[in-house]
C-alpha positions in Angstrom: -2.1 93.8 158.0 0.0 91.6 160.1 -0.6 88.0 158.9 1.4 85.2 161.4 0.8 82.7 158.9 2.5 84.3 156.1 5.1 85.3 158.2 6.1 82.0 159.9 5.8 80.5 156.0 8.6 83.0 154.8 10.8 82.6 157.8 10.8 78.5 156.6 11.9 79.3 153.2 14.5 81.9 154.2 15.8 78.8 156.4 15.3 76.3 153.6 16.9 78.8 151.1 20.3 79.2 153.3 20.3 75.7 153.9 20.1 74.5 150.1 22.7 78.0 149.7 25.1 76.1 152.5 24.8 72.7 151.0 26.0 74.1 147.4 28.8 76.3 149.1 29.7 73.3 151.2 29.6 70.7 148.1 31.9 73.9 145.9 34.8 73.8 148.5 35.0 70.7 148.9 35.9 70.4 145.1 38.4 73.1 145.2 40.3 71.4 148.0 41.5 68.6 145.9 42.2 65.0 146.4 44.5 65.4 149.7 41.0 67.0 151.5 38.9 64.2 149.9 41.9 61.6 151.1 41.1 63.4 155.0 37.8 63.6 154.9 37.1 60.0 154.0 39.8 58.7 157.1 38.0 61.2 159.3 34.2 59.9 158.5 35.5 56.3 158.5 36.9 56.7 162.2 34.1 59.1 163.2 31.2 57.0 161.1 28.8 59.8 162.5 26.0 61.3 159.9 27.1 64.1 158.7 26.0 67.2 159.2 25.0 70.6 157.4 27.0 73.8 157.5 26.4 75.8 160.3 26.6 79.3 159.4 28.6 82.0 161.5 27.3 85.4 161.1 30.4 88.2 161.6 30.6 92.1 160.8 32.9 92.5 157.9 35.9 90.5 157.2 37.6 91.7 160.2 35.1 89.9 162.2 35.8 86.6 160.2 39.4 86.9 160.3 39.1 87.6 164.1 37.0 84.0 164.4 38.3 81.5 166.7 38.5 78.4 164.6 39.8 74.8 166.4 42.6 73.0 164.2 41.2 70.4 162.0 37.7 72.2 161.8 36.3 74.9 159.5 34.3 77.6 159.9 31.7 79.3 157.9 30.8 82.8 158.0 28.4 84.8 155.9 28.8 88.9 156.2 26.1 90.8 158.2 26.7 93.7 155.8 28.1 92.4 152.6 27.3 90.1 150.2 30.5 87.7 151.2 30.6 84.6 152.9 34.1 83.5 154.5 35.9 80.3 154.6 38.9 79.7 157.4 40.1 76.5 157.9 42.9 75.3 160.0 44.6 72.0 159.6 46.2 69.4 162.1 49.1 72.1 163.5 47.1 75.3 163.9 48.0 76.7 160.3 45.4 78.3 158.8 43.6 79.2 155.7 41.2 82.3 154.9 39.2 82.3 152.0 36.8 85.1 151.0 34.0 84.5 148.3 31.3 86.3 146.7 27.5 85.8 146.4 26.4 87.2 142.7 22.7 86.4 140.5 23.7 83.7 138.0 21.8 84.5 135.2 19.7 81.2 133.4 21.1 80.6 129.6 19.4 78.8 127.1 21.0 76.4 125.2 20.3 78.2 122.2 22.3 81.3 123.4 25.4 79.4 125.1 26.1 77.7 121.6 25.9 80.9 119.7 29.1 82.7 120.4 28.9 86.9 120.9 30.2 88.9 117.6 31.1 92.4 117.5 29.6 93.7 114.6 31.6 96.7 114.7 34.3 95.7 113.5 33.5 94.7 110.2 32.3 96.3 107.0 28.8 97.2 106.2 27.8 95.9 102.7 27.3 100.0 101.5 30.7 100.3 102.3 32.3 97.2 101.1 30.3 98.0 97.6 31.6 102.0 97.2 35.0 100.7 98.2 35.0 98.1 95.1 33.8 100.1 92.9 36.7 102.5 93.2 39.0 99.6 93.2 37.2 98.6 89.6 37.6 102.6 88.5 40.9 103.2 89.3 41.9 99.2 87.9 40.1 100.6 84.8 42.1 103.5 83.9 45.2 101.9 84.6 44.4 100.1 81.8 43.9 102.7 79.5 46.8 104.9 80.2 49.9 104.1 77.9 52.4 102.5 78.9 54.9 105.1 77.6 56.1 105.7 80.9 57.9 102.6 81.6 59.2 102.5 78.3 61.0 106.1 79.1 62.5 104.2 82.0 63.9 101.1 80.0 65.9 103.0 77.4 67.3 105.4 79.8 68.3 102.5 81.8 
């Protein structure tokens, strides 16, 4: 059953979900750019002193496609694969040199607190009580009989010596 409603409701959250996606992916490069970037950015917004705005996304085939995007110097573009679950980053500075960046989307799992503090063991590879027990008990035997043998031996080896 064809329900407008529902439909035009889930085409506003798909928008709202890549918008809050493009504002995380926005606010993530921006950190790995470093200090010279921030340094830019900050001239370029005090000159400009324009709200900024969100990341508008670029929708290519493949990373041919993004590679193959016409980017202006001093302006970055943002392109999310069609196909793939990649999004693309190509940036080109002042003199036309520019930068291609390829990244990744992948599920983040949720931790608890509880399991990020409690570091992974591999049991494995250590020794299960059974075992440890058998293995001293020889130890304690063999120790045992050493002790009850003679010592005739070692006095065979000091007088031939």
């Amino acid at each position: 059953m064809y329900n407008p409603m529902l439909n035009q409701q889930m085409a506003q959250l798909d928008q709202e979900y890549a918008q809050r996606k493009a504002n995380i992916m926005q606010s993530f490069y921006n950190q790995q750019q470093g200090s010279d970037w921030v340094q830019q950015n900050t001239q370029t917004t005090q000159r400009s002193q324009t709200p900024s705005q969100n990341v508008n996304w670029i929708y290519v085939s493949g990373v041919d496609g993004a590679k193959n995007q016409i980017v202006q110097p001093g302006q970055t573009a943002w392109m999310m694969d069609n196909n793939e679950p990649y999004f693309y980053v190509k940036s080109v500075d002042g003199v036309g040199s520019s930068t291609f960046r390829i990244f990744q989307f992948a599920e983040v799992q949720e931790v608890s607190p509880e399991q990020a503090a409690q570091p992974q063991i591999d049991l494995s590879q250590y020794v299960q009580r059974g075992e440890f027990d058998a293995l001293k008990a020889q130890l304690e035997q063999l120790a045992n009989t050493q002790k009850k043998q003679p010592q005739k031996a070692n006095k065979g080896v000091e007088e031939n010596g």
